[in-house]
LUMKOLKOL-495248 format. One line per field, with one value per residue (C-alpha): x negated, y negated, z negated; residue number from 0; residue in three letters. Coordinates in steps of 0.1 Angstrom, whole numbers, m for minus. Example, Ala and Ser with C-alpha at 12.3 -4.5 7.8 and 13.67 -1.06 7.14 Angstrom:
BEGIN
xx c(m123_m137) $
yy c(45_11) $
zz c(m78_m71) $
i c(0_1) $
aa c(ALA_SER) $
***
This chain:
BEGIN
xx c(13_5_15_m16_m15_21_14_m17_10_35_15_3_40_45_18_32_68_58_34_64_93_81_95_101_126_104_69_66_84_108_126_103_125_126_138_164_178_174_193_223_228_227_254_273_271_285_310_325_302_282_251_247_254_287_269_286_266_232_201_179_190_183_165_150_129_123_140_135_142_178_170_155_190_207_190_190_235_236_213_233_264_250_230_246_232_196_159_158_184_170_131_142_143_107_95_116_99_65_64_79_45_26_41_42_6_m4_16_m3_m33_m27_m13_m39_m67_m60_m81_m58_m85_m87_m50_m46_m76_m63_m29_m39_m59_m30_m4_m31_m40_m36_m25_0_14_14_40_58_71_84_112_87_100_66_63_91_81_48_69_85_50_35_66_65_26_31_59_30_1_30_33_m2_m3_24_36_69_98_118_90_78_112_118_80_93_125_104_85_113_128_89_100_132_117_90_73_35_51_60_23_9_24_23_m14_m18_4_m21_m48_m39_m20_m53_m74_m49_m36_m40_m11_13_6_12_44_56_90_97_72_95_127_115_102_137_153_128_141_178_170_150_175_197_165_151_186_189_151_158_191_180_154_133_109_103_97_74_55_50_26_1_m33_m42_m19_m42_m78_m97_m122_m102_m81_m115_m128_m92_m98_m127_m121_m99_m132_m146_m157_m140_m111_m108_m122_m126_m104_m74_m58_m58_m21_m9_15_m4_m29_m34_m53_m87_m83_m89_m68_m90_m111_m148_m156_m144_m167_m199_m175_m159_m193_m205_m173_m178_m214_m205_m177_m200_m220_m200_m175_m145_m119_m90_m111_m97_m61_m71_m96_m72_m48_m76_m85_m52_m37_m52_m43_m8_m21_m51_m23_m12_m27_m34_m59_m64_m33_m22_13_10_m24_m3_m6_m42_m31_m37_m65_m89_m78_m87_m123_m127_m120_m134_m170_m158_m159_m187_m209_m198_m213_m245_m249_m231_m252_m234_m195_m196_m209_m182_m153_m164_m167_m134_m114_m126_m115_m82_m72_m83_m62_m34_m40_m40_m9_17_3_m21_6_35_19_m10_16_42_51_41_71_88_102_125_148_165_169_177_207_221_215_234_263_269_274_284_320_311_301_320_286_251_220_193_159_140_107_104_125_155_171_206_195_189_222_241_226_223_255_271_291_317_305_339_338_303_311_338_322_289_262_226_219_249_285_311_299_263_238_202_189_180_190_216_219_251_250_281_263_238_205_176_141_106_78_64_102_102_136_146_162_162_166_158_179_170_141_132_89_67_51_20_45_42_76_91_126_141_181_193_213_206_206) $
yy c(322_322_293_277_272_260_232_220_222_202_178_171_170_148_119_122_118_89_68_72_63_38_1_17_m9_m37_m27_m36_m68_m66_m43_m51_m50_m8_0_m22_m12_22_15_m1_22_50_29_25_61_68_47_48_76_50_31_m3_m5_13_50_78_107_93_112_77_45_15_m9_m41_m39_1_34_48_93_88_115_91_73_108_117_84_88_102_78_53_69_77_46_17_1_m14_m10_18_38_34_42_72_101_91_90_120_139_124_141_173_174_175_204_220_213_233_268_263_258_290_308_302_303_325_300_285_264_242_243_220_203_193_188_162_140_137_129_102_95_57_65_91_68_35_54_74_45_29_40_48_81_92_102_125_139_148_163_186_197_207_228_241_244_266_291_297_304_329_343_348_364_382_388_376_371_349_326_323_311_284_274_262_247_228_215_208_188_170_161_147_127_105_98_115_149_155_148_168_194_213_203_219_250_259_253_283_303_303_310_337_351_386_381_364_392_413_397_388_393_376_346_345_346_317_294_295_289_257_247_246_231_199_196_169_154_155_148_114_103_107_90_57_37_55_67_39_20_44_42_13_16_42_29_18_44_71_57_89_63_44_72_92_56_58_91_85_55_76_89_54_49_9_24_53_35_m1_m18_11_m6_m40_m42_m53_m31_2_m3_m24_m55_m48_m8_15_44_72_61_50_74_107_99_118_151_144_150_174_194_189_203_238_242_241_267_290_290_304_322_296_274_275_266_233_227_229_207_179_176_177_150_119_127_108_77_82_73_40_6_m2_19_33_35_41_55_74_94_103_138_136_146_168_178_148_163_198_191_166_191_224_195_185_217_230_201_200_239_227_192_193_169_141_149_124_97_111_110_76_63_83_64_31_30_48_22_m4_7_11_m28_m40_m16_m28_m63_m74_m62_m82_m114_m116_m89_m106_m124_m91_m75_m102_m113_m140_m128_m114_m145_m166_m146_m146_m183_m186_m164_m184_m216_m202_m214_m249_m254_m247_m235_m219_m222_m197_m197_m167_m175_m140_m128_m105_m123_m106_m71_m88_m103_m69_m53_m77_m93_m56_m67_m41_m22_m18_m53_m55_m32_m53_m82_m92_m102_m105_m139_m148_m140_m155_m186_m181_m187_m174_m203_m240_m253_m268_m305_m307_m329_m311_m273_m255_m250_m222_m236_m222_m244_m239_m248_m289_m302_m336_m352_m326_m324_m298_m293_m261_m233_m194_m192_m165_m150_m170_m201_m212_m218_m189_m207_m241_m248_m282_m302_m329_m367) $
zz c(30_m6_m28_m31_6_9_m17_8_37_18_5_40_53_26_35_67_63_39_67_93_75_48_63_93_106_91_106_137_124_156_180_221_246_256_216_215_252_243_211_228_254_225_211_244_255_216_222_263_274_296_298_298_334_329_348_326_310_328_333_337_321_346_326_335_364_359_352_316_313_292_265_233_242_240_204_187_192_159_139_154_143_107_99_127_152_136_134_111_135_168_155_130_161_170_133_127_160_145_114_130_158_126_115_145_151_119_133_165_154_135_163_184_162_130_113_84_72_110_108_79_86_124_106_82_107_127_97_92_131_140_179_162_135_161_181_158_141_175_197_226_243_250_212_218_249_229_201_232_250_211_210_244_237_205_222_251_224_213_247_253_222_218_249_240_264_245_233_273_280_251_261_296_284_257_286_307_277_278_309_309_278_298_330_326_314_348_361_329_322_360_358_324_329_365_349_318_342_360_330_323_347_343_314_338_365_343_335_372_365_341_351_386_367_343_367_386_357_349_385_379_347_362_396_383_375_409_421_401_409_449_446_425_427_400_426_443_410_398_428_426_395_412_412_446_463_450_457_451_434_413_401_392_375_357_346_332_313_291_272_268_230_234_239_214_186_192_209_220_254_247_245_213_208_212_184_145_150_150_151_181_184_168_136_134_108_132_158_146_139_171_188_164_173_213_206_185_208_238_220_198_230_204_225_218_240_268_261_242_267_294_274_270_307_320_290_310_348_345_329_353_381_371_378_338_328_301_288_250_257_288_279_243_252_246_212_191_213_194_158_168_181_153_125_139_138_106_90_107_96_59_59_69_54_19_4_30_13_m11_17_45_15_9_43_57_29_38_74_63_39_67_90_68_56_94_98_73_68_95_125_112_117_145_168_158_199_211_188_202_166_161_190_162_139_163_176_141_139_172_164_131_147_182_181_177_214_247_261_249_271_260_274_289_285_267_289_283_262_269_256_218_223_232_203_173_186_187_218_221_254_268_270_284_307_323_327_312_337_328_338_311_300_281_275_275_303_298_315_305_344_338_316_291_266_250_253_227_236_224_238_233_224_260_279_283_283_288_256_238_197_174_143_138_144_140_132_140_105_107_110_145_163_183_188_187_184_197_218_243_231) $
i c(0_1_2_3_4_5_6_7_8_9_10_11_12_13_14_15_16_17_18_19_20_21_22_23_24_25_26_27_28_29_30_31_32_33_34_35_36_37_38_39_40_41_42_43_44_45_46_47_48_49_50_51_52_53_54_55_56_57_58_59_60_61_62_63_64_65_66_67_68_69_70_71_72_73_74_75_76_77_78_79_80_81_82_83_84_85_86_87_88_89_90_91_92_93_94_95_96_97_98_99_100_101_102_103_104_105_106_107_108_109_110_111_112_113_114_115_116_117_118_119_120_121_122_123_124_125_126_127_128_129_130_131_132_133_134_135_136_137_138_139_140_141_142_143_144_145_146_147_148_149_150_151_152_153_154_155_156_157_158_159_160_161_162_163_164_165_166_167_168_169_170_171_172_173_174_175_176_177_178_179_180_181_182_183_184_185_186_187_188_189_190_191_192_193_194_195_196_197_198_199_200_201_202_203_204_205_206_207_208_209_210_211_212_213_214_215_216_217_218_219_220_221_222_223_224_225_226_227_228_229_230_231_232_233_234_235_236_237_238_239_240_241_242_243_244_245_246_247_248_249_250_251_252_253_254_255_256_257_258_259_260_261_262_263_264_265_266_267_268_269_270_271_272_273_274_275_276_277_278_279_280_281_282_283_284_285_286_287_288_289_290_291_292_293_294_295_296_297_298_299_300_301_302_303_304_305_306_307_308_309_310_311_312_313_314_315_316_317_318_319_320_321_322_323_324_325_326_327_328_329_330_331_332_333_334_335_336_337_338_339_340_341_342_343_344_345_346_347_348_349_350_351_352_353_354_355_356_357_358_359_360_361_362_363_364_365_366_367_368_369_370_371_372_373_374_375_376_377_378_379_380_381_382_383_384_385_386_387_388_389_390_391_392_393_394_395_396_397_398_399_400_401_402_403_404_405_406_407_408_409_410_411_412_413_414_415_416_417_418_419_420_421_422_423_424_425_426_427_428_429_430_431_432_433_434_435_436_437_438_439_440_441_442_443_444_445_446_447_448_449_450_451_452_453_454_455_456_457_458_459_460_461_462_463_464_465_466_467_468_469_470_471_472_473_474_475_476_477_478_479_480_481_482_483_484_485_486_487_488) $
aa c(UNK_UNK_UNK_UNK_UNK_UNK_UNK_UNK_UNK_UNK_UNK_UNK_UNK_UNK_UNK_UNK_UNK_UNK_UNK_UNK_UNK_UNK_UNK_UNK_UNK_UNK_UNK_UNK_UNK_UNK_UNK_UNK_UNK_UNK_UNK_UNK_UNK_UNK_UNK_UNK_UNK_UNK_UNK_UNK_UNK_UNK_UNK_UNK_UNK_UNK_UNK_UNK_UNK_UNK_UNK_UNK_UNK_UNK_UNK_UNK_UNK_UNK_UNK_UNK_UNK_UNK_UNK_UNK_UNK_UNK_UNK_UNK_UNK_UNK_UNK_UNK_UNK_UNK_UNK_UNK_UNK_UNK_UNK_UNK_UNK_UNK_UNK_UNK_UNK_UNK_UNK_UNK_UNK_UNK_UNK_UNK_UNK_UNK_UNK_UNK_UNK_UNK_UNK_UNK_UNK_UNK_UNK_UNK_UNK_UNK_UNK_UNK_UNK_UNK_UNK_UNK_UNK_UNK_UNK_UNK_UNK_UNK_UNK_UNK_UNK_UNK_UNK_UNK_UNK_UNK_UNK_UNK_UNK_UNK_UNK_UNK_UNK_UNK_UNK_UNK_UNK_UNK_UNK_UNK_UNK_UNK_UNK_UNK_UNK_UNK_UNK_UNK_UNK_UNK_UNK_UNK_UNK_UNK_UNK_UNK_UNK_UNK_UNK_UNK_UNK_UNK_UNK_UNK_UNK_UNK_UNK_UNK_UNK_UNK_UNK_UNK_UNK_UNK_UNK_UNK_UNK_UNK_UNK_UNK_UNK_UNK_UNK_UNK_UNK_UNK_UNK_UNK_UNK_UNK_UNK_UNK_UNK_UNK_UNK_UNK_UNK_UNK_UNK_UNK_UNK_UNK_UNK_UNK_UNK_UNK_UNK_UNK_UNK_UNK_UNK_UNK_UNK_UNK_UNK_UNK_UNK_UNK_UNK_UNK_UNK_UNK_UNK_UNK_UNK_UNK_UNK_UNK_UNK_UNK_UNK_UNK_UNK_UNK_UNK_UNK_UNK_UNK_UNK_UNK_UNK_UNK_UNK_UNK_UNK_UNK_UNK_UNK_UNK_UNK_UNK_UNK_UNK_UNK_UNK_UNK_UNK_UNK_UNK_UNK_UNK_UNK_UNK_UNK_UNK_UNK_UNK_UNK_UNK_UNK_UNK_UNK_UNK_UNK_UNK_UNK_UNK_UNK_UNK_UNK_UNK_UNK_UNK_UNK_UNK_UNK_UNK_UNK_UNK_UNK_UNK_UNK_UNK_UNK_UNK_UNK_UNK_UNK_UNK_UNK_UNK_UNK_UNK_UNK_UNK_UNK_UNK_UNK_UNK_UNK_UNK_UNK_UNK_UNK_UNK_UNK_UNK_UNK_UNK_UNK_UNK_UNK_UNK_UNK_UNK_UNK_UNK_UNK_UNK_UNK_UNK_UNK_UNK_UNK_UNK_UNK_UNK_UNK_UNK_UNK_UNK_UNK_UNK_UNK_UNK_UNK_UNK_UNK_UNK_UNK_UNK_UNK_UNK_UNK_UNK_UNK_UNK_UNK_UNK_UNK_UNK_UNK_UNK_UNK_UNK_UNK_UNK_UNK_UNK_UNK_UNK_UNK_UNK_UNK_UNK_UNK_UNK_UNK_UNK_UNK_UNK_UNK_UNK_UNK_UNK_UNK_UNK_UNK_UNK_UNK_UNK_UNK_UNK_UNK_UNK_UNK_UNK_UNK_UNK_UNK_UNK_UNK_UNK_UNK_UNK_UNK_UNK_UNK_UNK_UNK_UNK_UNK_UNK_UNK_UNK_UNK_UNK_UNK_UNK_UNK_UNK_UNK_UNK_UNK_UNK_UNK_UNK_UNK_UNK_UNK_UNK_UNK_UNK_UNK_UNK_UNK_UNK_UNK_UNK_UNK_UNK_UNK_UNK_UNK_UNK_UNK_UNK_UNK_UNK_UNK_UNK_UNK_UNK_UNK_UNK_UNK_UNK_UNK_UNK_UNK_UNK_UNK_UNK_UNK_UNK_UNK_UNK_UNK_UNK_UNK_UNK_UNK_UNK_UNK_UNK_UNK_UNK_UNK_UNK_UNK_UNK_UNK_UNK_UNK_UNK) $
***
């Protein structure tokens, strides 16, 4: 690469690094519930070995109502060590496998393509991409299982170029780490590797041997997984998410509602979490290139095709399975598949219409700033509930005064209250271990049952409780009440 090219890399790598890390344990203004029990059961495996349920060396953490893959728990040990059990720490291995898929993404595209021009192009939409950026700056494992397919992705292109051995075998143990990161990996990824062993299969029969000795090896690697999802109730909780027990209609309906324009640019999901207020999860102003590219790669029929193409049908299937469609998080392995098509119609159209580049600069600038204003200031105040902020101040208000009462009665109305007490509370986990239960230890209860006039109580506006008087209280950002500290008159 000459210099001038390395400057454009960095330069993008830089933008990047800075949208994923800047205030990245302030924005979202709070840690949901799956970041912070993901960050203390890093901290409790760094410390005993164990999850929060005392399992050693786990290959699923138990958590909740559901079963989340154990490996974001497994990488985030060492920000935990380095930086201590915060924000920052449990979000920097997503932001730090964030900035890394945009890297990645450029070598692929260049692998696959030979076009360095597309590779920086697809590159620096997705270091600016709001569905990348959303969930590259949260502890959802789904951003690191989409770090692990890009990877595994790349070493195939490699493979089917090359006809390298060694990159066909870190390809499959990329994807089995994909895996053993998040649930619609394991949907996916078999669905995306038939589909180009299909396309190419002359290259893999060419290669049986080392095809048959791979895939074994894929096996042994994913048996404790299999062997932990028969023997725990992961299964049966997953189950219980697929959409109508696999209506052939609703699951094609599903499917389908993964290409609706509301949800790519207007609205994302719905869920608050997955998207800025008032943003969809693509921007407005890629939409023409988006189906000016889906129009010259219909006719031009380039012979990278078929690998992205395959990797864009099969990104949706998993979400496709589950009740709540579409789905932010579980169709993130649409990308980069949207940045490629996008750019290879971006180029193509400023070739033709040059006059428009001042108009598409000025436009594409526009939506990027308003994104990044509904981002870092909008999200911190209408998402705030949905962050669930102010579990955080209120724990630190209740520790302060904790040892003024023989008993604290929290409610749950946001439910799981004892996972923001674990971790801002830092409860050592041996002692957790030995006797915390969830519906209270020590001298808390996460209930508002019981009536003591001499006990502590944490209400939410919603939770009516008879004589009770507020001396203190934790506000959302916009300055409505999240929490109320009191006792009983």
């Amino acid at each position: 690469m000459s210099l001038k090219n390395i400057i454009i890399l960095l330069v993008i790598v830089a933008l990047a690094a800075i949208l994923r890390f800047y205030q990245l344990g302030q924005v979202p203004p709070g840690l949901d519930w799956d970041e912070a029990s993901l960050g203390w059961n890093a901290y409790s495996i760094l410390k005993t070995g164990s999850d929060e349920y005392g399992k050693p060396w786990p290959v699923s953490l138990q958590s909740f109502s559901d079963y989340k893959p154990a490996l974001y728990a497994y990488v985030t040990i060492p920000s935990v060590a380095v930086f201590g059990l915060n924000e920052f720490a449990v979000r920097f291995p997503s932001a730090l496998a964030g900035l890394l898929t945009v890297i990645l993404t450029f070598f692929l595209v260049k692998e696959l393509t030979n076009d360095k021009l597309l590779g920086y192009w697809v590159t620096g939409l997705l270091a600016i991409s709001p569905w990348h950026l959303q969930f590259s700056r949260v502890a959802f494992e789904a951003n690191l299982a989409l770090f692990f397919f890009v990877l595994g992705a790349f070493f195939l292109s490699r493979f089917l170029h090359r006809r390298s051995r060694v990159a066909l075998m870190v390809s499959l143990l990329a994807f089995v780490l994909a895996i053993y990161s998040y649930h619609s990996p394991r949907v996916v990824i078999p669905v995306f590797l038939a589909g180009i062993a299909l396309y190419y299969r002359r290259i893999f029969l060419s290669h049986w041997r080392l095809v048959l000795v791979s895939g074994l090896l894929v096996l042994v690697f994913l048996y404790p997984l299999a062997r932990n999802t028969l023997h725990t109730g992961a299964l049966s909780a997953r189950y219980q998410t697929v959409a109508a027990r696999l209506d052939p209609q609703v699951l094609a309906a599903n499917y389908l509602r993964h290409f609706s324009l509301n949800f790519l640019f207007i609205t994302g999901d719905g869920q608050n979490r997955h998207h800025a207020p008032d943003m969809g999860l693509l921007y407005l102003w890629e939409l023409p290139f988006l189906l000016a590219g889906g129009y010259f790669l219909a006719v031009r029929r380039p012979n990278w095709l078929p690998f992205f193409g395959v990797w864009f049908l099969a990104a949706p299937v998993a979400a496709a399975l589950a009740n709540d469609a579409p789905h932010a998080v579980r169709s993130l392995l649409f990308l980069p598949t949207f940045q490629i098509v996008t750019a290879y119609g971006l180029i193509k159209t400023l070739k033709t219409l040059k006059i428009l580049k001042l108009l598409i600069v000025f436009f594409a600038l526009g939506n990027i700033f308003y994104f990044l204003h509904q981002y870092f200031i909008h999200l911190s105040v209408e998402a705030a509930p949905a962050w669930q902020f102010g579990y955080k101040q209120m724990v630190k208000k209740v520790l302060a005064i904790e040892n003024q009462y023989n008993r604290i009665y929290v409610t749950n109305a946001y439910d799981q209250p004892y996972i923001y007490f674990l971790f801002y509370g830092r409860i050592d986990p041996v002692i957790k271990n030995s006797g915390f239960f969830y519906s209270g230890f020590d001298k808390y209860e996460f209930s508002l049952a019981k009536v003591d006039p001499r006990g502590l109580y944490v209400v939410s506006p919603e939770d009516r409780v008879p004589g009770f008087s507020a001396f203190d209280q934790v506000n959302f950002p916009d300055g409505t009440t999240a929490f109320q500290l009191g006792t009983i008159k």
